[in-house]
N, CA, C and O of each residue as an XYZ file, in Angstrom:
808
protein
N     -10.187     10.489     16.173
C     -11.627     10.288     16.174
C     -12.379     11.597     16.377
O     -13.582     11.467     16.604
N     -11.870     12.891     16.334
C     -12.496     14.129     16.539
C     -13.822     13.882     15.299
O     -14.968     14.179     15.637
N     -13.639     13.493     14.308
C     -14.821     14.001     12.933
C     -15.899     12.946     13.710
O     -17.034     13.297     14.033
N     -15.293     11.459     13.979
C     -16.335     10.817     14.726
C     -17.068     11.099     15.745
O     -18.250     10.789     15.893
N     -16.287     11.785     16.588
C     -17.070     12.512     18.065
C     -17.778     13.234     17.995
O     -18.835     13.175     18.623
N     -17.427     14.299     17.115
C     -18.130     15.767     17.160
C     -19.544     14.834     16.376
O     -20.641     14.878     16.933
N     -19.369     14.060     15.119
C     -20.778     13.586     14.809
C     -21.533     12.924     16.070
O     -22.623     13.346     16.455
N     -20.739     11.662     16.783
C     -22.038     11.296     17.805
C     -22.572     12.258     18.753
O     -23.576     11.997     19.416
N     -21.911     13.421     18.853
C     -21.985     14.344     19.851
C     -23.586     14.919     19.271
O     -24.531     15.187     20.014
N     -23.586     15.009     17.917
C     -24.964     15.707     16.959
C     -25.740     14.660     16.911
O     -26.793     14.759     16.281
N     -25.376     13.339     17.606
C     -26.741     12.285     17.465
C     -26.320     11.171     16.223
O     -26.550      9.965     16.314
N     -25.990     11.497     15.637
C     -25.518     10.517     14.691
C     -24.479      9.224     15.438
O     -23.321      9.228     15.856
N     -25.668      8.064     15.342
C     -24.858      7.051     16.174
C     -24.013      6.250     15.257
O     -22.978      5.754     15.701
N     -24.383      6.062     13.914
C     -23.726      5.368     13.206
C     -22.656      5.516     12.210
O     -22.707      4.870     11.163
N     -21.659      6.349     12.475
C     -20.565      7.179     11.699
C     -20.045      5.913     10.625
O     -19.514      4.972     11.215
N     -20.107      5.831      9.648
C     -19.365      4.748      8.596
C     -18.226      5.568      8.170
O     -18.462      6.578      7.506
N     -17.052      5.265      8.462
C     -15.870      5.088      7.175
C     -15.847      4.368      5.598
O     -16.125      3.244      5.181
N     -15.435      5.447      5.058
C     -15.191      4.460      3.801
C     -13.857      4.957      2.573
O     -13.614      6.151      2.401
N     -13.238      4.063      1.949
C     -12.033      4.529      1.601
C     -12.081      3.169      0.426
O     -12.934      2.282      0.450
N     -11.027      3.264     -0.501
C     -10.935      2.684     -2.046
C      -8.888      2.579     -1.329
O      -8.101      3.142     -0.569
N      -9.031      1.211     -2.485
C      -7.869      0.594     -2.738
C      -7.800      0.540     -4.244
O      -8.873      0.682     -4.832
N      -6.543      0.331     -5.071
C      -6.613     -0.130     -6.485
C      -7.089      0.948     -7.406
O      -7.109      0.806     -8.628
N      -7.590      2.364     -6.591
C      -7.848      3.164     -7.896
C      -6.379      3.018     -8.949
O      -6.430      2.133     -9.803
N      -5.322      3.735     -8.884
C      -4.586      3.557     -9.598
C      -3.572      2.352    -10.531
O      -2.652      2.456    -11.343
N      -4.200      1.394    -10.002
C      -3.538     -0.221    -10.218
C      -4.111     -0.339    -11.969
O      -5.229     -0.168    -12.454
N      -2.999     -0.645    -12.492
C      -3.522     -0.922    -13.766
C      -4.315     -2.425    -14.070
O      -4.823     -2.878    -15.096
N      -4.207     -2.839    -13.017
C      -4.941     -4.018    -13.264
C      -6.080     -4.806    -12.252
O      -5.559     -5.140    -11.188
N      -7.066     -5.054    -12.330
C      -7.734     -5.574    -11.364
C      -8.698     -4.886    -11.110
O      -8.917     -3.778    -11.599
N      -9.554     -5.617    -10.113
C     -10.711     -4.491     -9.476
C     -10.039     -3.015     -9.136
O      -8.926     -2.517     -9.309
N     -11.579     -2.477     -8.432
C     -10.926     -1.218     -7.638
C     -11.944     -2.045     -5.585
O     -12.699     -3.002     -5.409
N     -11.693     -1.605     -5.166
C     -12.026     -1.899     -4.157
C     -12.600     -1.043     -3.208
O     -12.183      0.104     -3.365
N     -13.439     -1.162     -2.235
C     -13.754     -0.332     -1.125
C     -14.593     -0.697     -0.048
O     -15.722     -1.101     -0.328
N     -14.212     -0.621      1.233
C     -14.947     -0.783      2.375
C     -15.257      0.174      3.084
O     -14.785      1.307      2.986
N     -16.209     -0.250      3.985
C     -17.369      0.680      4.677
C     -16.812     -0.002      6.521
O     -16.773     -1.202      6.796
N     -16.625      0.590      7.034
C     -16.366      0.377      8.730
C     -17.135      1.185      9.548
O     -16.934      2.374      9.298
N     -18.024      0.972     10.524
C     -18.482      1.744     11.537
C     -17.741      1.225     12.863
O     -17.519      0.058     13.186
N     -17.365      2.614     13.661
C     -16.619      2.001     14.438
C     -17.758      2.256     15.790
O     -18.705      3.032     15.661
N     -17.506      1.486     17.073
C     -18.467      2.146     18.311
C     -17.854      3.551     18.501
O     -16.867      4.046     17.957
N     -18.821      4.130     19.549
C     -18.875      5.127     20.050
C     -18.145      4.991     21.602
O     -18.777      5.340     22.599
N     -16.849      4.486     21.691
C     -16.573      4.020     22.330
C     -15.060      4.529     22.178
O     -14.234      4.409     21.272
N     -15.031      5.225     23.593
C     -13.326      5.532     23.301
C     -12.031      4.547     23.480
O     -10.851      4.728     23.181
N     -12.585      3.630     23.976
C     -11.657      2.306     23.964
C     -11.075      1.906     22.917
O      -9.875      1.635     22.902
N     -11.979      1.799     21.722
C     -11.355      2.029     20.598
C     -10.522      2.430     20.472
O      -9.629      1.717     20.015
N     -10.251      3.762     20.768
C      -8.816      4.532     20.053
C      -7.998      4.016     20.775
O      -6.912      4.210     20.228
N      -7.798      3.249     22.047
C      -6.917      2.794     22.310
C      -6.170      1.605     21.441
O      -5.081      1.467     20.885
N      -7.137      0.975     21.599
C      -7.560     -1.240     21.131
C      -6.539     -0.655     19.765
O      -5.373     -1.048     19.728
N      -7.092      0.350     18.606
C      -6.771      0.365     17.257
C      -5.294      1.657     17.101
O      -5.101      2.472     16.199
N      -4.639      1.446     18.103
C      -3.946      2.942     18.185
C      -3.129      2.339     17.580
O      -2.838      1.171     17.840
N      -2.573      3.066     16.600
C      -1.713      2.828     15.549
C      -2.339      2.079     14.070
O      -1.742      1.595     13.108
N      -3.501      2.198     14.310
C      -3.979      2.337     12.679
C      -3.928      3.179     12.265
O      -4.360      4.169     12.855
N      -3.228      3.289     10.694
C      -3.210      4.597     10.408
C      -3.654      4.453      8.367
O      -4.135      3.434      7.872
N      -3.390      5.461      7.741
C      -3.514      5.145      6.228
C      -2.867      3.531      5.904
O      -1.863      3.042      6.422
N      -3.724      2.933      4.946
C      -3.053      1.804      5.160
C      -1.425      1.518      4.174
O      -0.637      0.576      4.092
N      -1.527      3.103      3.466
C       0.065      2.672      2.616
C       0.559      3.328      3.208
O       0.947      4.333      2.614
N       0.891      3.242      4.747
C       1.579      4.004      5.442
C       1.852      2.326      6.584
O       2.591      2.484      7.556
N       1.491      1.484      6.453
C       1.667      0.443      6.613
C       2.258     -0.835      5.796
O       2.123     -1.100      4.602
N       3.011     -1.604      6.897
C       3.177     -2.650      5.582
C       2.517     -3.816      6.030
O       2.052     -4.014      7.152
N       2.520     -4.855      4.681
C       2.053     -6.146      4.483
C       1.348     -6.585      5.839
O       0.130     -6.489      5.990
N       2.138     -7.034      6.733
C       2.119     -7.733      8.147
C       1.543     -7.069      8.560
O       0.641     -7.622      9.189
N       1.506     -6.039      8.597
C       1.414     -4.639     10.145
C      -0.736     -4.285      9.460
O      -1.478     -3.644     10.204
N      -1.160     -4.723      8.366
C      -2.040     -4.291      7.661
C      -2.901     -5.872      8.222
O      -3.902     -5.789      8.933
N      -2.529     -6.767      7.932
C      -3.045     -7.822      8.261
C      -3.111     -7.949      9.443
O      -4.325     -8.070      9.608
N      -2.591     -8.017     10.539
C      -2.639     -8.085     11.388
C      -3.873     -7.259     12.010
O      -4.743     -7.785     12.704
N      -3.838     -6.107     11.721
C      -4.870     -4.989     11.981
C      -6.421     -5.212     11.436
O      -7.488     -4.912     11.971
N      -6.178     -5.768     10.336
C      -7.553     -6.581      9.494
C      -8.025     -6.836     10.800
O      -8.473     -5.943     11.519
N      -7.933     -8.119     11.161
C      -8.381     -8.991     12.133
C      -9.560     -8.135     13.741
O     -10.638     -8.352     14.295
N      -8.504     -7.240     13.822
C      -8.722     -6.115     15.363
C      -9.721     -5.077     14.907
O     -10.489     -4.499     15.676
N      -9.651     -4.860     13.462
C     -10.677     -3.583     12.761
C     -12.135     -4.294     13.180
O     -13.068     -3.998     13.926
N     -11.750     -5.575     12.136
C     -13.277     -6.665     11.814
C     -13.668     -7.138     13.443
O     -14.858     -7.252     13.737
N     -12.639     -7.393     14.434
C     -13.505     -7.537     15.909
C     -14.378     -6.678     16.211
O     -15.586     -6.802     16.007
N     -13.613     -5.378     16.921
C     -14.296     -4.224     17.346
C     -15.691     -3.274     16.559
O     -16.520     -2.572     17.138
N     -15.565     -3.575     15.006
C     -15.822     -2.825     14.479
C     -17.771     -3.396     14.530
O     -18.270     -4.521     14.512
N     -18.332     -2.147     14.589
C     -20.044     -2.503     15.406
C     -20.689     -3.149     13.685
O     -21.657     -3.897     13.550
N     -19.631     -2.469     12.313
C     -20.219     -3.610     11.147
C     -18.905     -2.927      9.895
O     -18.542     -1.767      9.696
N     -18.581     -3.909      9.412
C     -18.044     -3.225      8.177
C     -18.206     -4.461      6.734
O     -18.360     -5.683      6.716
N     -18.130     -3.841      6.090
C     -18.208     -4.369      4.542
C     -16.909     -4.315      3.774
O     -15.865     -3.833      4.216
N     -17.079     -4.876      2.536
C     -15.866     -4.947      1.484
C     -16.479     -5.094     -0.448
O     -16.274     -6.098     -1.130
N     -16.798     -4.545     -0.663
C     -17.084     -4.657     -2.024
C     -16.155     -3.774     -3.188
O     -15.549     -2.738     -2.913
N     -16.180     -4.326     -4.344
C     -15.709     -4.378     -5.604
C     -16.153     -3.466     -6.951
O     -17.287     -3.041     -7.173
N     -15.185     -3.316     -7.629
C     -15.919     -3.222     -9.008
C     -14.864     -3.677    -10.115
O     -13.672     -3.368    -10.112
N     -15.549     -4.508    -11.112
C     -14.258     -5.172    -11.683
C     -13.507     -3.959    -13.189
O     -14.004     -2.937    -13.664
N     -12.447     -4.534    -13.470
C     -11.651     -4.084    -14.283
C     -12.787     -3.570    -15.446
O     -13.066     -2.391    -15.664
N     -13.385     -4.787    -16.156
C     -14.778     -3.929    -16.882
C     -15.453     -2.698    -16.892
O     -15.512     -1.785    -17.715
N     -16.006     -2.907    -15.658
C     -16.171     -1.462    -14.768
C     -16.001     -0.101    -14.755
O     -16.792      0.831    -14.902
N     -14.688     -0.167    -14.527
C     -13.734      0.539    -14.157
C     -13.466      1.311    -15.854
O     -13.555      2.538    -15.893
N     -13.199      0.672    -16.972
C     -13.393      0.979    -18.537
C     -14.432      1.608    -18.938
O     -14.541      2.668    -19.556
N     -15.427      0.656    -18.421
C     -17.062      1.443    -18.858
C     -17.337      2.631    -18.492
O     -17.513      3.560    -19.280
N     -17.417      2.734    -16.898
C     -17.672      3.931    -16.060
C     -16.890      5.176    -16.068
O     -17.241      6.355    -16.028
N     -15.650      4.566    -16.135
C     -14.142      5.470    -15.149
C     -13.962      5.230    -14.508
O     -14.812      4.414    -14.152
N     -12.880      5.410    -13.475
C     -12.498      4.787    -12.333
C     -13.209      5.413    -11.445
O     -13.493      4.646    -10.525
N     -13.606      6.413    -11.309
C     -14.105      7.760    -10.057
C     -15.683      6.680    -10.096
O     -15.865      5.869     -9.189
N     -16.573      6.813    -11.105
C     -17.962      6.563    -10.762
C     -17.488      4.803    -10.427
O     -17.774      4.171     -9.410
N     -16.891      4.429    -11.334
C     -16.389      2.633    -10.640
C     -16.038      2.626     -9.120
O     -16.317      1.631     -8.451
N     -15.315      3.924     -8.449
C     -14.920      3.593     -6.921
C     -16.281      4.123     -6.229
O     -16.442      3.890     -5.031
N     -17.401      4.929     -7.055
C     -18.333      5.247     -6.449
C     -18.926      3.861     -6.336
O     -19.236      3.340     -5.264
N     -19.013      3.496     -7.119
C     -19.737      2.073     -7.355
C     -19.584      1.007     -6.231
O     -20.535      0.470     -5.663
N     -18.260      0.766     -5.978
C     -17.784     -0.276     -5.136
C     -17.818      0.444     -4.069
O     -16.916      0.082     -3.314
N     -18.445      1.314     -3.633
C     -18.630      1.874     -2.526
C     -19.794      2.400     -1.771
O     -19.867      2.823     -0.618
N     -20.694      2.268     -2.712
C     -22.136      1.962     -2.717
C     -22.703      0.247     -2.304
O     -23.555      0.065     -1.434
N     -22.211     -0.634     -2.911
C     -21.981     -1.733     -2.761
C     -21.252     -2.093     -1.773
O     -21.439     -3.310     -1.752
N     -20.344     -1.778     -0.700
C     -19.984     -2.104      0.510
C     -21.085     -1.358      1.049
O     -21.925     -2.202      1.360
N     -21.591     -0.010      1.368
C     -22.307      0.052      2.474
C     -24.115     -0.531      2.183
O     -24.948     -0.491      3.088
N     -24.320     -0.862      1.256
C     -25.489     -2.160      0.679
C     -25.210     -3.484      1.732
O     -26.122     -4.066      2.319
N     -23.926     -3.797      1.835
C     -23.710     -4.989      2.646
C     -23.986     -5.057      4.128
O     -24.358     -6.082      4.698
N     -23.677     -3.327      4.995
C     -23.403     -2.971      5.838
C     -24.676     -4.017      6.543
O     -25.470     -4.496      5.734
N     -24.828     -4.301      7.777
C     -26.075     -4.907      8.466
C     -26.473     -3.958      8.862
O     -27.702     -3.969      8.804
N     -25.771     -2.352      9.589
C     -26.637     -1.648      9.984
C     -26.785     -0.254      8.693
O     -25.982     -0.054      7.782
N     -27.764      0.367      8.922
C     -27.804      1.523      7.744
C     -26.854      2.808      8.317
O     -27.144      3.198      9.448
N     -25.978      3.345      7.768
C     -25.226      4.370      8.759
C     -25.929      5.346      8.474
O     -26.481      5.518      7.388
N     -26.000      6.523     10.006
C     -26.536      7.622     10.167
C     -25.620      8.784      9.302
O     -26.018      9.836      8.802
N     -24.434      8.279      9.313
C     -23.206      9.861      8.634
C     -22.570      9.243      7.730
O     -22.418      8.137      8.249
N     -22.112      9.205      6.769
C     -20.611      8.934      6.148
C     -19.508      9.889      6.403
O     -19.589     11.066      6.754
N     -18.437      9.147      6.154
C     -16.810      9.994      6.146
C     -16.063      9.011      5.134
O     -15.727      7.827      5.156
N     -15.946     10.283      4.061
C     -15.386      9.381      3.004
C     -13.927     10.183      2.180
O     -13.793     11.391      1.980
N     -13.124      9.262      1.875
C     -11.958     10.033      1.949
C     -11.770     10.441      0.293
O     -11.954      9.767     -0.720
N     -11.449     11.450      0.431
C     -11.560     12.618     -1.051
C     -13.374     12.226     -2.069
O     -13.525     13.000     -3.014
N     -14.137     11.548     -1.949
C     -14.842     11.480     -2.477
C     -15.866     11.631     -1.925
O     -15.916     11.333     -0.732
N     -17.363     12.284     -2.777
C     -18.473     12.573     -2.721
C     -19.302     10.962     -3.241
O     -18.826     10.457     -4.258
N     -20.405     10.260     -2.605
C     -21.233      9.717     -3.193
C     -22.542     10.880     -4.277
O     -23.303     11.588     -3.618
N     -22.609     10.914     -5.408
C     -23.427     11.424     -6.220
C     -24.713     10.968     -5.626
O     -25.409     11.854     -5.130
N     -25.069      9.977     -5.596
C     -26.409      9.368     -5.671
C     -26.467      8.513     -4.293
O     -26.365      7.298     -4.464
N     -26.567      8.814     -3.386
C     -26.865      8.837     -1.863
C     -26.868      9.547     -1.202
O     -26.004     10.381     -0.928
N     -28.243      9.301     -0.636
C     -29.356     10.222      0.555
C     -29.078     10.378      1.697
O     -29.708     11.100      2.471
N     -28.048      9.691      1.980
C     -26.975      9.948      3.134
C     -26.245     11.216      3.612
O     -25.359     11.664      2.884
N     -26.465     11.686      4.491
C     -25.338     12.938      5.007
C     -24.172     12.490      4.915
O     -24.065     11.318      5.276
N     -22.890     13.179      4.427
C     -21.646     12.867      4.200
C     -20.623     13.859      4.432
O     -20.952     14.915      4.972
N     -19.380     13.648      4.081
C     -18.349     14.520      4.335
C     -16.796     14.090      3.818
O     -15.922     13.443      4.397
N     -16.815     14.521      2.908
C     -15.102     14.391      1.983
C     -14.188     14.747      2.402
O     -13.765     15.901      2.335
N     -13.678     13.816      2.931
C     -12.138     14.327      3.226
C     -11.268     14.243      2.848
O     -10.992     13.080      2.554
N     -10.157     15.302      2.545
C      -8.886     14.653      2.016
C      -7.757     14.678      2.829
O      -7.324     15.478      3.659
N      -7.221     13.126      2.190
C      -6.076     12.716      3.155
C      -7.092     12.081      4.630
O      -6.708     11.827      5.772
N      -8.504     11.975      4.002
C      -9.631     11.557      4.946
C      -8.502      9.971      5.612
O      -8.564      9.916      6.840
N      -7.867      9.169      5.172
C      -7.575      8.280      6.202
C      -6.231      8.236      7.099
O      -5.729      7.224      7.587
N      -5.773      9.532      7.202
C      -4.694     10.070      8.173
C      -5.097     11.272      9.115
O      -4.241     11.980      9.643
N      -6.609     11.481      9.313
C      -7.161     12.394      9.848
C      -8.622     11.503     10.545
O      -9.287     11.809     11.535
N      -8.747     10.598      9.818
C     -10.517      9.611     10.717
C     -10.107      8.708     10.860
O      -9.860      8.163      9.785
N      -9.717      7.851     12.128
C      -9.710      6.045     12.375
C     -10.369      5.482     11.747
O      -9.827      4.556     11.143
N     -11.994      5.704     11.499
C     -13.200      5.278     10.779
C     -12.603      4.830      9.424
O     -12.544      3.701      8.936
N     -12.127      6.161      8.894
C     -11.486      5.959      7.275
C     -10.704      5.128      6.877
O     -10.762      4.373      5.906
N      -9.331      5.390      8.283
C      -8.346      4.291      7.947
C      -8.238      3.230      8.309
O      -7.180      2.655      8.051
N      -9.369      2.470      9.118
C      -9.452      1.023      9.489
C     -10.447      1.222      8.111
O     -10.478      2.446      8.230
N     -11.108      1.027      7.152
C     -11.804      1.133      6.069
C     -10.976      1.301      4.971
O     -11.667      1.534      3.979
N      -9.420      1.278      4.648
C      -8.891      1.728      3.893
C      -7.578      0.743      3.960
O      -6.699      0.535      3.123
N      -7.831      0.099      5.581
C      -7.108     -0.787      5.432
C      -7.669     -2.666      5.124
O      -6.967     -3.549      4.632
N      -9.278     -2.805      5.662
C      -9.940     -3.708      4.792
C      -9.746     -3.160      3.277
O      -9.190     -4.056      2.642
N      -9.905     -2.422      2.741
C      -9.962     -2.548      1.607
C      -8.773     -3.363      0.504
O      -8.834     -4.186     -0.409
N      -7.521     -2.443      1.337
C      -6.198     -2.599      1.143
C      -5.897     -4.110      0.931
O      -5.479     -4.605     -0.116
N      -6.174     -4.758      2.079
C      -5.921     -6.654      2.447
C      -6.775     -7.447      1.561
O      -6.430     -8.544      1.120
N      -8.283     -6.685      1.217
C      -8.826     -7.202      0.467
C      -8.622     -7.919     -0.840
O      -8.915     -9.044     -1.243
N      -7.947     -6.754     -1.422
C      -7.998     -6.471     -2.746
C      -6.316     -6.908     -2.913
O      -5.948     -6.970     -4.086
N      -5.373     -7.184     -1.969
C      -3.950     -7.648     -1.963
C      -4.606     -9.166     -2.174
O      -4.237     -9.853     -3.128
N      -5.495     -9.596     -1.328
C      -5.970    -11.346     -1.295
C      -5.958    -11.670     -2.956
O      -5.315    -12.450     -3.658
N      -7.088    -10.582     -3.235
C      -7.628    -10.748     -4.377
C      -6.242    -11.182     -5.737
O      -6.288    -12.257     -6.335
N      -5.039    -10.050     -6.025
C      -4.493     -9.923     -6.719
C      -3.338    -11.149     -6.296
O      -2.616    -11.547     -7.211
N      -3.177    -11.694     -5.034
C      -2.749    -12.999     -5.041
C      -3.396    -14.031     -5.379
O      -2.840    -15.103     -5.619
N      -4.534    -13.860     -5.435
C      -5.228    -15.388     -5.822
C      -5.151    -15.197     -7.236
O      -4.981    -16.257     -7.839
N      -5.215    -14.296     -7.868
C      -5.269    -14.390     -9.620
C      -4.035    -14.842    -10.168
O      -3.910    -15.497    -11.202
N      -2.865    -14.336     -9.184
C      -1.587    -14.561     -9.578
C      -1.559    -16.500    -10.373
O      -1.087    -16.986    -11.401
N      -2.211    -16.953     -9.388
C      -2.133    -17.965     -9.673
C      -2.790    -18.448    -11.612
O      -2.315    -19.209    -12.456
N      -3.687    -17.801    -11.613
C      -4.285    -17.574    -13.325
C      -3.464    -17.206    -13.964
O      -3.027    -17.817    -14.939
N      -2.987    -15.896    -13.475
C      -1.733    -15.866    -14.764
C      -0.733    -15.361    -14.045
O      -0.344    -14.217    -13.810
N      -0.304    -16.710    -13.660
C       1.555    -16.544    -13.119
C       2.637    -15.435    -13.384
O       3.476    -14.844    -12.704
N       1.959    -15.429    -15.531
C       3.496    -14.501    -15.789
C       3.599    -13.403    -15.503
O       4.776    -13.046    -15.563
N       2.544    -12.201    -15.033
C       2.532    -11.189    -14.630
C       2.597    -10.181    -13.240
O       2.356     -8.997    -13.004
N       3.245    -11.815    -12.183
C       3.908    -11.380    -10.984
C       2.831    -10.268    -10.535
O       3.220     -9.146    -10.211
N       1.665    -10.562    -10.526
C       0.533     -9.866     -9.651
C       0.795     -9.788     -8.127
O       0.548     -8.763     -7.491
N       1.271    -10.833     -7.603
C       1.284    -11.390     -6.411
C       2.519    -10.419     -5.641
O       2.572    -10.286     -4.419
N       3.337     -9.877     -6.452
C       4.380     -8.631     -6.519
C       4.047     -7.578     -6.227
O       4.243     -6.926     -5.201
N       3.435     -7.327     -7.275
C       3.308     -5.430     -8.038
C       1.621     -5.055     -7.469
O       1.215     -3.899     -7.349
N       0.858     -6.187     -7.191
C      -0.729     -6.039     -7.053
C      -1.433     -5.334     -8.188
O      -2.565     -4.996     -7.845
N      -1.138     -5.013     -9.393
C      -1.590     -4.278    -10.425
C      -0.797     -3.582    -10.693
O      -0.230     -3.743    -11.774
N      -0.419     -2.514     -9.828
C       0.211     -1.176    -10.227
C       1.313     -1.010    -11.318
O       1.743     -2.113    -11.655
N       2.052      0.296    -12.138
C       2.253     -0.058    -12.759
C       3.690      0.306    -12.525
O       4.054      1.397    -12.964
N       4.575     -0.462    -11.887
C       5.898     -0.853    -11.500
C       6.678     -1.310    -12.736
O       6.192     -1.751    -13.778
N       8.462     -1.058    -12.331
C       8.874     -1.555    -14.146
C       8.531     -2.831    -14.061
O       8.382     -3.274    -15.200
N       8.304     -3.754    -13.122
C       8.546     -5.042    -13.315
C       7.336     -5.786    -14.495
O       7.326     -6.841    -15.128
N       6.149     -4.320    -14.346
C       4.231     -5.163    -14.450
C       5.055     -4.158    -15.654
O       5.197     -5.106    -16.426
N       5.504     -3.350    -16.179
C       5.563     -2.899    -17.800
C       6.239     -3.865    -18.427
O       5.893     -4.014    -19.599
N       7.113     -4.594    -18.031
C       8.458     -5.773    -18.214
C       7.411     -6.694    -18.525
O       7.393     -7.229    -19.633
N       6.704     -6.891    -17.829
C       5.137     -8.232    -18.130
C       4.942     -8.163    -19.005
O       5.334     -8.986    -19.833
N       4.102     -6.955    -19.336
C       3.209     -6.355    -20.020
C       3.906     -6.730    -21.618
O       3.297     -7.470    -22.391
N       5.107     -6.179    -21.941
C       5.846     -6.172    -22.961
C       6.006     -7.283    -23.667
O       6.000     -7.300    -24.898
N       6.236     -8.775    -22.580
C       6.564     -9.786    -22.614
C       5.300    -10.539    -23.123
O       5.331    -11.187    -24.168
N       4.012    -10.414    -22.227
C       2.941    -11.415    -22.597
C       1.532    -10.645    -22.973
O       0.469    -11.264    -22.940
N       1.600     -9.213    -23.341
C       0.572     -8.694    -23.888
C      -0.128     -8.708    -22.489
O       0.312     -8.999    -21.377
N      -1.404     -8.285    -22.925
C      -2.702     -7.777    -22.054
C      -3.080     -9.536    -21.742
O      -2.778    -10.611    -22.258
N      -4.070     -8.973    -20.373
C      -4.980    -10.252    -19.791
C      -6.220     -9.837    -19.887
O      -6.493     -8.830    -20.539
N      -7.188    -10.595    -19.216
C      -8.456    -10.387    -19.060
C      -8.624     -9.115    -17.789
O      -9.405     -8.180    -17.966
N      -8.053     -9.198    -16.927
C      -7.926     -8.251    -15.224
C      -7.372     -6.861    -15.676
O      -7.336     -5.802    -15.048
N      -6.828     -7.244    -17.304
C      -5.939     -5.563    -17.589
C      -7.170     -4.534    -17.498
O      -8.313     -4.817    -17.858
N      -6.649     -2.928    -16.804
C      -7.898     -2.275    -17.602
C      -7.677     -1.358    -18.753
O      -6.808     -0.487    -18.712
N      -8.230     -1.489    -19.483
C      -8.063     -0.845    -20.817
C      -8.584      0.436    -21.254
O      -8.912      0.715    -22.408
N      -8.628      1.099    -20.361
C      -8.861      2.588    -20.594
C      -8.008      3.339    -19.707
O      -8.136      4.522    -19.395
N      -6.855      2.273    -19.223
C      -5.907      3.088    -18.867
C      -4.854      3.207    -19.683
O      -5.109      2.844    -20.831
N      -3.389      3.714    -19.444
C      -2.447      3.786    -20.235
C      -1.384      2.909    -19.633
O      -1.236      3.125    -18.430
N      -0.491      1.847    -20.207
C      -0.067      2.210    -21.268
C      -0.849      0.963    -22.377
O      -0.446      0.790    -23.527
N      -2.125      0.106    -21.703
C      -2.942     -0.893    -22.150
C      -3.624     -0.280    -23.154
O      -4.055     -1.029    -24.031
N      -3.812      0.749    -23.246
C      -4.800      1.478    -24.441
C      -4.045      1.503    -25.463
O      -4.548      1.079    -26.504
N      -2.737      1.957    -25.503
C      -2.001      2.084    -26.750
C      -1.540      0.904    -27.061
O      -0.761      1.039    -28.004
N      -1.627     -0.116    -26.761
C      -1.424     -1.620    -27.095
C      -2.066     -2.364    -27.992
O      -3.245     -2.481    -27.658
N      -1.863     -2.813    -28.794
C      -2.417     -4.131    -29.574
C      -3.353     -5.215    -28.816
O      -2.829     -5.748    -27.838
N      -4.395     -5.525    -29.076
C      -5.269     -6.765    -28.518
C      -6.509     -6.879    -28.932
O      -7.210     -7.809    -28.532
């Protein structure tokens, strides 16, 4: 929590985390949440051992969901769909869904801390970090809503289209989701300005 301290230390009471899931997933949204944590060193106790959330597994991520969303003074979860993500790119699409979580926020944050990325178009003071959610709690309780989020998400579709073992791979592009891919062509969730969906027939 040093990037958090040294900010409340400058007055900034409302430090937001924020971090993206699914950039690289060939399929599906992209995801991102916004976490403000208190100013409260108890925290680092309560959340000790949150860390990046793919540095976690399944259980150990969920579980933590729950303890982020208690303590946490507000956090958000917003999206941007596969469409999106084609139209824009993925970079202005994770800007997107990340603009849209802190829109949700109830309170307005005084700082951001956002991990490898710049918001373009917010009036917000900020700060890019990289490897931002193994260096800010803020980031990586924000990185791990995102994470659970967007795992919910790619299980519930599973159910739409069974044959592509979403509920597995979560998008990404594993041999099993090229083995899919081969087998039943593109879906609606594919994104198509990635590879290897672009060079495909549809």
């Amino acid at each position: 929590m040093d990037y958090e301290s040294a900010l409340w230390q400058e007055g900034n009471t409302l430090v937001a985390g924020l971090d993206e899931a699914g950039r690289g997933a060939w399929a599906g949204p992209v995801y991102a949440a916004a976490v403000i944590l208190p100013n409260d060193q108890h925290v680092k106790q309560i959340l000790h051992g949150v860390n990046d959330s793919k540095k976690l597994s399944a259980k150990q991520r969920e579980r933590w969901k729950d303890c982020i969303q208690s303590v946490s003074i507000a956090w958000a979860v917003a999206s941007a769909s596969p469409q999106e993500v084609d139209e824009m790119g993925i970079v202005p699409a994770t800007c997107t869904a990340m603009t849209r979580a802190l829109d949700q926020l109830h309170y307005q944050p005084t700082y951001l801390l956002i991990d490898y990325i710049k918001l373009p178009n917010c009036e917000l003071p900020q700060t890019s970090l990289p490897k931002g959610d193994a260096i800010s709690l803020s980031i990586a309780a924000a990185s791990i809503l995102a994470k659970t989020a967007r795992d919910e998400y790619m299980v519930a579709i599973s159910e739409i289209y069974p044959q592509y073992g979403f509920a597995r791979h979560k998008g990404y592009g594993t041999a099993l989701h090229r083995s899919m891919l081969q087998t039943h062509g593109i879906c609606p969730i594919h994104r198509m300005s990635f590879a290897p969906m672009k060079f495909m027939e549809h």
